[in-house]
C-alpha positions in Angstrom: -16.6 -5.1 8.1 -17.0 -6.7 11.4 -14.8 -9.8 11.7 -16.1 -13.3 12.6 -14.0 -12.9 16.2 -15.8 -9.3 15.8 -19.3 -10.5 16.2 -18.5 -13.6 18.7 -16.7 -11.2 21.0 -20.1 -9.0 20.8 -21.9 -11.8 21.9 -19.5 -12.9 24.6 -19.2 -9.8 26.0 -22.8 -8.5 25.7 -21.6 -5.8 23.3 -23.7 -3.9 20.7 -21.9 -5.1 17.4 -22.4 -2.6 14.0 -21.0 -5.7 11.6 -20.6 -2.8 8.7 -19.2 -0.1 10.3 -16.6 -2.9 11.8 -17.1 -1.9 15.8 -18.9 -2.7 18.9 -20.3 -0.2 21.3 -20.9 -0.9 25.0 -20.6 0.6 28.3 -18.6 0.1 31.4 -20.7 0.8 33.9 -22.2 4.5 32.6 -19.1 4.9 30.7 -19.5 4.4 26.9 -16.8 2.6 25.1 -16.1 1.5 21.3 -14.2 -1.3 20.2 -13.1 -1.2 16.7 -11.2 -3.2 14.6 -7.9 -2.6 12.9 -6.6 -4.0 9.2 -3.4 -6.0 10.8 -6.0 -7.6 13.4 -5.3 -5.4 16.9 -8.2 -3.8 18.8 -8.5 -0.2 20.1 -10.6 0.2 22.6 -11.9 3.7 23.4 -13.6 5.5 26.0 -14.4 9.0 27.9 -14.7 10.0 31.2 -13.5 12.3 33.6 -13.1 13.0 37.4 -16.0 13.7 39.4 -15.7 16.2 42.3 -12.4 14.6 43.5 -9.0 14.3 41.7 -8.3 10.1 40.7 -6.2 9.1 43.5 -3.8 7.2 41.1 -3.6 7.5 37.4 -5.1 5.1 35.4 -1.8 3.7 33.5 -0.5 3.0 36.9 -3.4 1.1 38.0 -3.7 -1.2 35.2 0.2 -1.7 35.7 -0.6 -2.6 39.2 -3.8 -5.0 38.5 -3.0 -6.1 35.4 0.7 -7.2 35.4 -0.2 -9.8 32.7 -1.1 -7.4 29.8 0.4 -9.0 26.8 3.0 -7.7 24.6 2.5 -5.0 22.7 -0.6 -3.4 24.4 -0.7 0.3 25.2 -2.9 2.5 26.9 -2.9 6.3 25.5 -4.0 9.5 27.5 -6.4 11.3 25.1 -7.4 14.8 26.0 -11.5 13.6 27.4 -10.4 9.7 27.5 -8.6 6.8 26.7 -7.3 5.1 23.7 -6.6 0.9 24.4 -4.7 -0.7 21.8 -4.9 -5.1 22.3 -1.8 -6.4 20.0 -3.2 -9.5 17.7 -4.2 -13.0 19.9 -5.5 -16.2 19.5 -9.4 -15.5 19.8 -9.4 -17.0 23.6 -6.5 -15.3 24.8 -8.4 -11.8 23.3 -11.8 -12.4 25.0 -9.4 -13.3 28.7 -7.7 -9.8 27.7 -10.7 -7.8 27.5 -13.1 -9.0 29.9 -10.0 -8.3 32.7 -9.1 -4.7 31.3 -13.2 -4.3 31.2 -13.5 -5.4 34.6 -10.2 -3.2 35.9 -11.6 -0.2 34.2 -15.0 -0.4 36.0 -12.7 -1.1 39.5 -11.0 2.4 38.9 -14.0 4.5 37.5 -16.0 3.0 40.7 -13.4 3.8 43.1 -12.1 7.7 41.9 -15.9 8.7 40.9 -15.3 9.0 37.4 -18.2 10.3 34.9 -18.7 9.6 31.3 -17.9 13.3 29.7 -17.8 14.7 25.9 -15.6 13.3 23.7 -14.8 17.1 22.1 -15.7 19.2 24.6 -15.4 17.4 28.0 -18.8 18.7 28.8 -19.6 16.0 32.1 -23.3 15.6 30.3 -23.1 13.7 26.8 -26.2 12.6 25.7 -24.3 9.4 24.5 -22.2 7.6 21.8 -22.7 8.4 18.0 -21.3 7.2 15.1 -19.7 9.9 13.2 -18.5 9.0 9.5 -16.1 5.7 10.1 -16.0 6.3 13.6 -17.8 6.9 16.9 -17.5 8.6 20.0 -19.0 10.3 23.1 -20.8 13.8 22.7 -23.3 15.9 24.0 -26.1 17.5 21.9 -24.5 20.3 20.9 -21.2 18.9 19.6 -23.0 16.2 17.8 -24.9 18.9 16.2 -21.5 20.5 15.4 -20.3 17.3 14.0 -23.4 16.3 11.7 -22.6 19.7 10.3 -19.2 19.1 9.6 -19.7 15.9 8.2 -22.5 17.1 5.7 -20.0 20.1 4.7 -17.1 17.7 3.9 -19.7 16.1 1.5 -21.1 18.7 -0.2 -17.0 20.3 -0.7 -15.8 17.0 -2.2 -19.1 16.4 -4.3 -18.1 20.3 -5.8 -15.1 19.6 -6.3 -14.3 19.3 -10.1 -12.9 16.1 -11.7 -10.7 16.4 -14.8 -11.8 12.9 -16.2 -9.0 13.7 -19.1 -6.0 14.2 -16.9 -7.7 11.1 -14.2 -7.5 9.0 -17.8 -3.7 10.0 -18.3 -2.9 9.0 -14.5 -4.5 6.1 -15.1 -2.1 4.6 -17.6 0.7 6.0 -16.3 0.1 4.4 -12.6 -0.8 0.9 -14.2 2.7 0.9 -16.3 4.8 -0.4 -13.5 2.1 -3.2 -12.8 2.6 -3.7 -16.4 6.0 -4.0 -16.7 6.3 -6.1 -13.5 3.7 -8.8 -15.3 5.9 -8.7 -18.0 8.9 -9.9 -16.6 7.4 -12.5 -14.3 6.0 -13.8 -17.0 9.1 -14.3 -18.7 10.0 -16.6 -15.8 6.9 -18.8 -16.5 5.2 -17.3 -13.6 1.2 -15.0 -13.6 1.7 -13.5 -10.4 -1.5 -11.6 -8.4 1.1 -9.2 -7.0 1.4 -7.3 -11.1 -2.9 -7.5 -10.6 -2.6 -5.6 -7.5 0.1 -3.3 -8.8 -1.4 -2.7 -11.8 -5.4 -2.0 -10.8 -3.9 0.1 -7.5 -1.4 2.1 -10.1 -4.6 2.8 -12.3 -6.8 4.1 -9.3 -4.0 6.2 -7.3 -3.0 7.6 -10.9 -6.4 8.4 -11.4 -6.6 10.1 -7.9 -3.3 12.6 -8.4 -4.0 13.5 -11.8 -7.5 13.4 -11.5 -8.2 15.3 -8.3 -11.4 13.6 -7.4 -11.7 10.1 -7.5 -15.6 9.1 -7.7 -17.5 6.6 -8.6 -17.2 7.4 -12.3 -13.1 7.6 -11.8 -13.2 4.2 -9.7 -14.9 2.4 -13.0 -12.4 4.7 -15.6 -9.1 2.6 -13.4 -10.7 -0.9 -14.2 -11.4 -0.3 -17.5 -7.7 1.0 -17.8 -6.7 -1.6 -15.6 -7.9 -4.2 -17.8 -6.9 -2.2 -21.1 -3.3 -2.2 -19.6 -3.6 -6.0 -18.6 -4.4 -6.8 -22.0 -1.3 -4.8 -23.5 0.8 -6.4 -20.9 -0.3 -10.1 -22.4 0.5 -8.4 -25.6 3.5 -7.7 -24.8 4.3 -10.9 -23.3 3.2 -12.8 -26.8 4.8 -10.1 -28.6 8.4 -11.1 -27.0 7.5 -14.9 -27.5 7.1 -14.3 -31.2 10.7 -12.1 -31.0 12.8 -14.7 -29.5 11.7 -16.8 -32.5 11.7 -14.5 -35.2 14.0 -11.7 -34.2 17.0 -13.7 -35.5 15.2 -13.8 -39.0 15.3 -9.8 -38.8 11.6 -8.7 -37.3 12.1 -6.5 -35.0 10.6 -5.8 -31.4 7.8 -3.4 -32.6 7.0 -6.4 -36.1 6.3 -8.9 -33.5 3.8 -7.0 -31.2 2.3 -5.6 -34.3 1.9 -9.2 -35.4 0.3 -10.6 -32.5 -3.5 -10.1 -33.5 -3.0 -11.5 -36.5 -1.0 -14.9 -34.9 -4.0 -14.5 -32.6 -6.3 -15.1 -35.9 -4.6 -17.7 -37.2 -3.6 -20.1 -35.0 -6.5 -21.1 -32.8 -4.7 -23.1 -30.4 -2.6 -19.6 -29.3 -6.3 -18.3 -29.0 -7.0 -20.1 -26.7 -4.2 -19.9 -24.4 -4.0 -16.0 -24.9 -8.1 -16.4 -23.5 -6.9 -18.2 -20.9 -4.3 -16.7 -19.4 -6.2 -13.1 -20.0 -8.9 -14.2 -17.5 -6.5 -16.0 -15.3 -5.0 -12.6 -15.1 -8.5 -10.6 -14.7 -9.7 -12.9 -11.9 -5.9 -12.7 -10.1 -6.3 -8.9 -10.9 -9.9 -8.5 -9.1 -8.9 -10.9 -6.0 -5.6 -8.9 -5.6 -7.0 -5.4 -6.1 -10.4 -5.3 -4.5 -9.6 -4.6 -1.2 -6.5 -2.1 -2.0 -9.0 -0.4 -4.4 -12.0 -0.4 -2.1 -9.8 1.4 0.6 -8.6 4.1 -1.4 -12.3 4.6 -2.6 -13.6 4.7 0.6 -10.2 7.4 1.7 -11.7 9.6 -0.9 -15.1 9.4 0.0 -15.0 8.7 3.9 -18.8 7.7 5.5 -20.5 10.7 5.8 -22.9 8.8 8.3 -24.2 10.0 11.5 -26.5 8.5 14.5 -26.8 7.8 17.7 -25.6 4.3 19.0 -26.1 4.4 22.9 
């Protein structure tokens, strides 16, 4: 998703923003460029172009160097085999728009001056027909490698959505991948603490088990880890009562396994633990789901990339 800095440096810049997708799309002069946004908050800013009839009379790394000596820390500029790759290190919102609008406006200097034309993105063919979005991405192509890269996309699909599942062993990776979320919860609890870290480790455990063992993780595989997940949260609270009820009564000669075994039944009795059992089990379900979503939403999304395609510019 496109950022709040994402869609007010559209509109500052005069850029196309696709608030889903999480990128703008412009051009520099007739040069398309894409400016997406990365998890830790940097920019890369990409573009493709290529000499015209005469060779650049000064690489472009140089140039910037040259009219740009006040690039900030951390930002590189990559040779890509049709283009450009620009990654913008994270800055204060002000600083970032300052940033871009000069490497915009030194970009347009040296594509003016050395005759440079937009060009392919796969191919290097000097005649795209313009920028597409292609699955999480976008970039420059002409007809015939966008043809080539629809194609590709809907193949990818139609392999992964063959691909069979083994719900069984996805079940069994599951459980196995939420135990250390499990055991963590358990011993922060013992220090009086409910910690959304043992969420997070727990639901992510349940999904990436699911995943390896699995094979395939779909939708039906995504809703199989948070039913786990919240299987396995509601053993760890278990467990966590259970080893309450031992530090009273394992003196008295009940052992580990007597006291877990006992919980429902303490659970039955005494209202009052009831309660605070139901309390701390949603406490733990909502830490779980705030902790978890986006971890699990991105490994979704690695196993089922966008298999979108469209013209942009």
């Amino acid at each position: 998703m496109l950022s709040k800095h994402g869609q007010k440096l559209a509109a500052d810049m005069n850029l196309l923003p696709y608030p889903k997708e999480g990128f703008l799309c412009g051009k520099i002069g007739d040069i398309p460029v894409i400016i997406g946004e990365l998890p830790d908050q940097r920019l890369v800013a990409r573009l493709w172009a290529k000499p015209g009839d005469a060779a650049p009379s000064k690489e472009l790394e140089d140039f910037l160097r040259m009219e740009l000596p006040d690039l900030p820390k951390g930002f590189q500029c990559k040779r890509e085999e049709y283009g450009w790759a620009f990654l913008l290190p994270p800055m204060m919102y002000r600083k970032k728009l300052e940033t871009i609008r000069s490497l915009f406006g030194a970009l347009s200097q040296y594509f003016s001056e050395n005759g440079m034309v937009p060009c392919c993105a796969h191919c290097g063919s000097p005649e795209p027909a313009g920028l597409y979005q292609c699955g999480e991405g976008a970039a420059s192509f002409c007809e015939n490698c966008a043809a080539e890269c629809s194609q590709a996309l809907q193949s990818a699909a139609a392999e992964r959505k063959n691909k069979p599942g083994n719900l069984l062993l996805g079940l069994i990776g599951a459980v196995i991948g939420a135990v250390p979320g499990v055991v963590l919860w358990l011993l922060i609890y013992r220090l009086g603490y409910i910690a959304a870290v043992c969420g997070l480790l727990l639901a992510f455990g349940a999904v990436k088990g699911y995943s390896i063992l699995g094979k395939r993780l779909d939708k039906k595989g995504t809703v199989v880890s948070v039913i786990v997940s919240v299987v396995m949260l509601t053993a760890a609270l278990m467990l966590c009562y259970g080893w309450a009820l031992y530090d009273v009564f394992g003196p008295e000669g009940f052992s580990f396994l007597d006291c877990i075994l006992a919980v429902p039944t303490t659970l039955a009795v005494y209202p009052e633990i009831l309660a605070s059992f139901v309390g701390e089990f949603i406490i733990g379900l909502l830490l779980t789901g705030v902790g978890s979503f986006a971890s699990v939403k991105r490994l979704y999304q690695q196993a089922n990339p966008s298999t979108a395609f469209r013209k942009l510019v």
